[in-house]
N, C-alpha and C positions, 0 to 999 in steps of 0.2 A: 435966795429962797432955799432954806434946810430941806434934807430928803426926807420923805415920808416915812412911814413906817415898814409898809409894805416896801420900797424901794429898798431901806436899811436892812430890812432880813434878806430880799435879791443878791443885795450884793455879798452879805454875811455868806448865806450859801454859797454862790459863785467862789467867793474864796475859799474857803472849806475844801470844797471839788478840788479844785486848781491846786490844791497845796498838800493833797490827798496824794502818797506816794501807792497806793493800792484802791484802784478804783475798776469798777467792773465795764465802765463803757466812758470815754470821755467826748462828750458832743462838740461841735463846732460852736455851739454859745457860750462856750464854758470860756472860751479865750479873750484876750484884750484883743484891741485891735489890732497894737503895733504887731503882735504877733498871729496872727491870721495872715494880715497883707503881707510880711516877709514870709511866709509860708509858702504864700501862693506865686509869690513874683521868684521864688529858687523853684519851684516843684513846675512854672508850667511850661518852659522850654521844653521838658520831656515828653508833655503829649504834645502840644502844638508847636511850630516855627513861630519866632517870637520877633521875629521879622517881617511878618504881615503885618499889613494895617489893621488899625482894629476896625471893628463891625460898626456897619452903620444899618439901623432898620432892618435886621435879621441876619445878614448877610456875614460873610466869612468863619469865625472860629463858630458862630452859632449858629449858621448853615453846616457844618462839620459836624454839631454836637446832633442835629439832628440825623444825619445820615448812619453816622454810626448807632444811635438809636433804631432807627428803622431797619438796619441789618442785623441787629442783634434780636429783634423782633423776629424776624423775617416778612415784615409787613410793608407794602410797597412806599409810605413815607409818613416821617412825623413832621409836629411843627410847636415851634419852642415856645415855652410861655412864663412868664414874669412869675403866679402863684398856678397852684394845682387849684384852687377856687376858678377861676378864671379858665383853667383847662376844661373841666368838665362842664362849665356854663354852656360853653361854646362847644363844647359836645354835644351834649344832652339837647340842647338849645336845635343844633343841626339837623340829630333825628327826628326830633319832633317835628319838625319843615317837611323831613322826605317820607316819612308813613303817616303826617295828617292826624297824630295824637298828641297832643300835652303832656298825656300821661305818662309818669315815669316810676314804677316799679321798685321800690328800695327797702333799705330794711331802715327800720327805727334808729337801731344804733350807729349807722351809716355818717360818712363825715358831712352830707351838706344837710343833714338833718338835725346833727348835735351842733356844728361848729362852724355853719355858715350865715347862720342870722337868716335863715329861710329866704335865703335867695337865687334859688330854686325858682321860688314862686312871686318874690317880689321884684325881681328884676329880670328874670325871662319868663314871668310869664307863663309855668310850666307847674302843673297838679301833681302831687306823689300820691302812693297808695302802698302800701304796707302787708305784706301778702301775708306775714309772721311775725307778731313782736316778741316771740324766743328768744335768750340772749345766745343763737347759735347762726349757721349760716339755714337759707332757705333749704328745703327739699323741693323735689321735682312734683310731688304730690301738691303741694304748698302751691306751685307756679301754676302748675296743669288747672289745677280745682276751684283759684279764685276768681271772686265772680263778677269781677270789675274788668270792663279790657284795657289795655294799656296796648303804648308803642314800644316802648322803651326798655329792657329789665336791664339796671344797675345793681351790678355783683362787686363786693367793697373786698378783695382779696389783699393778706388777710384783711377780719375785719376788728379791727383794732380796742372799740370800746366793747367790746365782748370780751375779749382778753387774747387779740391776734388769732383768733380760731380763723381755721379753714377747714372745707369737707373735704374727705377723700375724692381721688380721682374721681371715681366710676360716677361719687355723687353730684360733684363739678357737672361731667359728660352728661348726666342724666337731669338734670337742674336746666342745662343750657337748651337739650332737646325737646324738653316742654315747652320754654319760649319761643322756640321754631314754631312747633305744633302749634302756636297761637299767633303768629305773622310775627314776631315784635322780636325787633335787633335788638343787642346784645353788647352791654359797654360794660367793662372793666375798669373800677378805679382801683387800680394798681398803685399807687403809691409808694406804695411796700412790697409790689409783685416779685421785684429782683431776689427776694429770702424763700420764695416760694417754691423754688425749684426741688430740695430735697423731700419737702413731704408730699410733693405730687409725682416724684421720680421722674418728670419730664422737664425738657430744658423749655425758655421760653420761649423759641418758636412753637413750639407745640401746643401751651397754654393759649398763649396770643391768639394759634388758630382758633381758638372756641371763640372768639367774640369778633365785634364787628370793628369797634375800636377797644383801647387801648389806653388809659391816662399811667404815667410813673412819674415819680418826684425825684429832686437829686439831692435834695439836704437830708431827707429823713430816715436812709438807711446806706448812703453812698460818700458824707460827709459835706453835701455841696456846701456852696454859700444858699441861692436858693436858687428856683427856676424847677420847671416841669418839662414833659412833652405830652400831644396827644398825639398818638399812632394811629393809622388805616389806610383806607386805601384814598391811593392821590384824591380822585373827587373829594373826597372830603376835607384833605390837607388844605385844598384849593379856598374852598367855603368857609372852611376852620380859619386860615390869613384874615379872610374879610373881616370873619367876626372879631378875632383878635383884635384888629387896628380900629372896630367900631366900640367896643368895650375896653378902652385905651391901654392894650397891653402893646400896640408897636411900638417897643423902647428903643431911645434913638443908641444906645449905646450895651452890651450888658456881659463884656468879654471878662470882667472877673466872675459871672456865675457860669457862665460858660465854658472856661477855664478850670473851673473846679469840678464843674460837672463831668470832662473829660476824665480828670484824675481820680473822680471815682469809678469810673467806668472800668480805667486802668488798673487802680490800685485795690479799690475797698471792691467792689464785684466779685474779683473773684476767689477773695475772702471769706465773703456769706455765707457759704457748707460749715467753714470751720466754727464759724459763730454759731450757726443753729446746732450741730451739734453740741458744743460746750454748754449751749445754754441749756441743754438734756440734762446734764453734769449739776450745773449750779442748780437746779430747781428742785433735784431729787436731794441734794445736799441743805437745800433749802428749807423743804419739809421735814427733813430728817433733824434739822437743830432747831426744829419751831418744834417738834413734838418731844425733842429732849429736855427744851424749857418748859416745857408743862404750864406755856399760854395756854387759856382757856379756848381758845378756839382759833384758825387758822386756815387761812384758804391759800393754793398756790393752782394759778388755773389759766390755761389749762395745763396737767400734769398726765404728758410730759408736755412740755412744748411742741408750740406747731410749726414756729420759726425763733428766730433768736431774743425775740421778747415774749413777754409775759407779764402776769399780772400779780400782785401778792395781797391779798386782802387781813386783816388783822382789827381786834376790837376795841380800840383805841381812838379818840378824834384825830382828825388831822393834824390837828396842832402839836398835838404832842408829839406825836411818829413824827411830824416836821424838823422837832424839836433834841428828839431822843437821836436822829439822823445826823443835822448837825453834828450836836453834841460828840458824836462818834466819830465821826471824820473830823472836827480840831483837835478831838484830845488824842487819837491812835493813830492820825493818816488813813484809817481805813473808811474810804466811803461804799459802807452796801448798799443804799437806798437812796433814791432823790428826792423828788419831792411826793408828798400823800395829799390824797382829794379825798372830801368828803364822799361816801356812797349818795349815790342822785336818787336811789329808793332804800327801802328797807328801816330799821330802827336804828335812833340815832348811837353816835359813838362806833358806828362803821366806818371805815377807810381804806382806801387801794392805790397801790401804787404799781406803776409801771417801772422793771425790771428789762437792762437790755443787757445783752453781751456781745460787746466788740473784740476789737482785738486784746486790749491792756487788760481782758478779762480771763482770755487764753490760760494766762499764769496762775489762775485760783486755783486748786485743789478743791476735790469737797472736804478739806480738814478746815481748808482754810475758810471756806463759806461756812462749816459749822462753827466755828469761833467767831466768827463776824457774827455769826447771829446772838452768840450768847453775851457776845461783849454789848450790842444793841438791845437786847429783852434785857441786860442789867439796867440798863439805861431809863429804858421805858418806866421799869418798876420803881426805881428812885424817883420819877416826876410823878404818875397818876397809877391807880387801879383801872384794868381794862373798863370800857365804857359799855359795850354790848352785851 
């Protein structure tokens, strides 16, 4: 059976990236396998003794990964989990048990709202309610004043399909003491929490302390392969296991995501600063070579950045930016862009793409992000006229 079409451009891209001697972030799916697995089996003697046994049903290298989570929190314990879907189930799922609400608190643009097939409410059983559909983070006016009660307030730090936005501090602190004021715990999907630390000037024990738990991921800013944790206090580690092994996440085996997750812990964590600054760097280098090419219109947002991604919006269908993307990374090596989505509102021939900056990103210049852009708007313009 021949590949699809859609599989055919995956892999076109995939190779494109890969072959791209100047790229601004290279993801763990961008690799074959052979070279993943040799990666992992030279790099994981240095967090772990490669002389244990490996893990069976939670225990060893993935009782480790949770410990040192929980201390880097400063939160009495976490407990490991197969997807971040699954973590917050069984979060969310928890409190609702101990305050005697369904109700859970979220914004629109939130991950189990856009990207979890509403199973929230098809599979635990659990009602959302939407205090603000802004595309920003809530205010504490927003939490205090709406008229519905709830148990629950889920805060999606950053929050990603807004364009990675977070509030300042004080608005965090003051977002969080409204939900006090209304009886209802306070869960964190962190995900991404780990980049959050420069624009709230606080490290993350102190973050963590605002909330009751705690969800972070380890593929999506640390390199993992995948796996999550949920943080809090033991009772709820306790009740979090059960539900775990009742929604089939007790995996009998899972020391290579465990494994990787150590080595970001190790290696890429304490990286993050360098990233979200740079990516300060590229975005203002960003806007500065989208208004030298005199596109008709051009969004980079938020500007500056709030951590090391961001989002780029431009007037063109997806296809093409897809296309004009490509086209730039086989013909120069240089990949600026990944992939573009259609905008979900607005008038058609809008598009956005997410922008990260890792470390192979470190070495841009803003000269060299303003040439990357103009070598890509030539591109553009030899396939279509902007669309919006």
């Amino acid at each position: 059976m021949g590949l699809t079409d859609e599989q055919k451009q995956r892999n076109r891209r995939l190779t494109a990236w890969q072959r791209s001697g100047k790229v601004l972030a290279r993801m763990s799916a961008d690799q074959p396998l052979a070279g993943r697995l040799a990666a992992l089996a030279a790099d994981a003697g240095t967090v772990h003794d490669p002389g244990e046994w490996t893990d069976v049903y939670g225990d060893g290298v993935v009782a480790e990964v949770e410990r040192r989570t929980a201390d880097l929190l400063g939160m009495e314990a976490a407990v490991f989990f197969p997807t971040g879907t699954m973590a917050q189930q069984v979060a969310l799922r928890c409190w609702a048990g101990r305050t005697g609400s369904p109700v859970v608190a979220l914004h629109p643009l939130s991950h189990p709202e856009v990207h979890e097939r509403d199973a929230l409410s098809s599979v635990s059983g659990l009602r959302t309610v939407r205090p603000t559909t802004a595309p920003r983070q809530f205010t504490a006016d927003e939490i205090r004043d709406f008229p519905e009660p709830f148990g629950t307030l889920m805060l999606e730090l950053p929050l990603r399909d807004a364009g990675f936005v977070l509030p300042s501090w004080e608005e965090l602190e003051a977002v969080v003491a409204a939900a006090r004021e209304r009886d209802a715990v306070v869960h964190l999907d962190g995900a991404r929490l780990w980049e959050c630390t420069p624009h709230f000037g606080r490290g993350l024990p102190e973050i963590a302390a605002l909330a009751d738990s705690v969800y972070l991921s380890f593929y999506k800013s640390l390199d993992g392969l995948s796996g999550a944790v949920l943080a809090g206090p033991e009772t709820l580690a306790e009740e979090a296991r059960t539900w775990r092994h009742r929604y089939g996440g007790q995996v009998f085996q899972q020391y290579p995501a465990a494994l990787s997750a150590l080595l970001g812990l190790e290696r890429e964590l304490p990286r993050l600063p360098s990233y979200v600054a740079h990516a300060k760097v590229v975005a203002a280098a960003l806007a500065e070579g989208f208004a030298e090419s005199s596109v008709p219109w051009f969004r980079v947002n938020p500007e500056p950045p709030h951590t090391h991604q961001f989002q780029v919006w431009l007037p063109w269908t997806a296809e093409v930016l897809d296309e004009a993307s490509v086209r730039q990374a086989e013909e120069t090596g240089v990949a600026l862009f990944r992939r573009w989505f259609a905008a979900p509102t607005g008038p058609p021939g809008l598009a956005c793409t997410e922008v990260t900056v890792a470390s192979d990103g470190l070495g841009w210049t803003a000269g060299d992000v303003r040439d990357a852009v103009a070598g890509f708007v030539a591109r553009l313009r030899e396939q279509a006229p902007p669309q919006a």
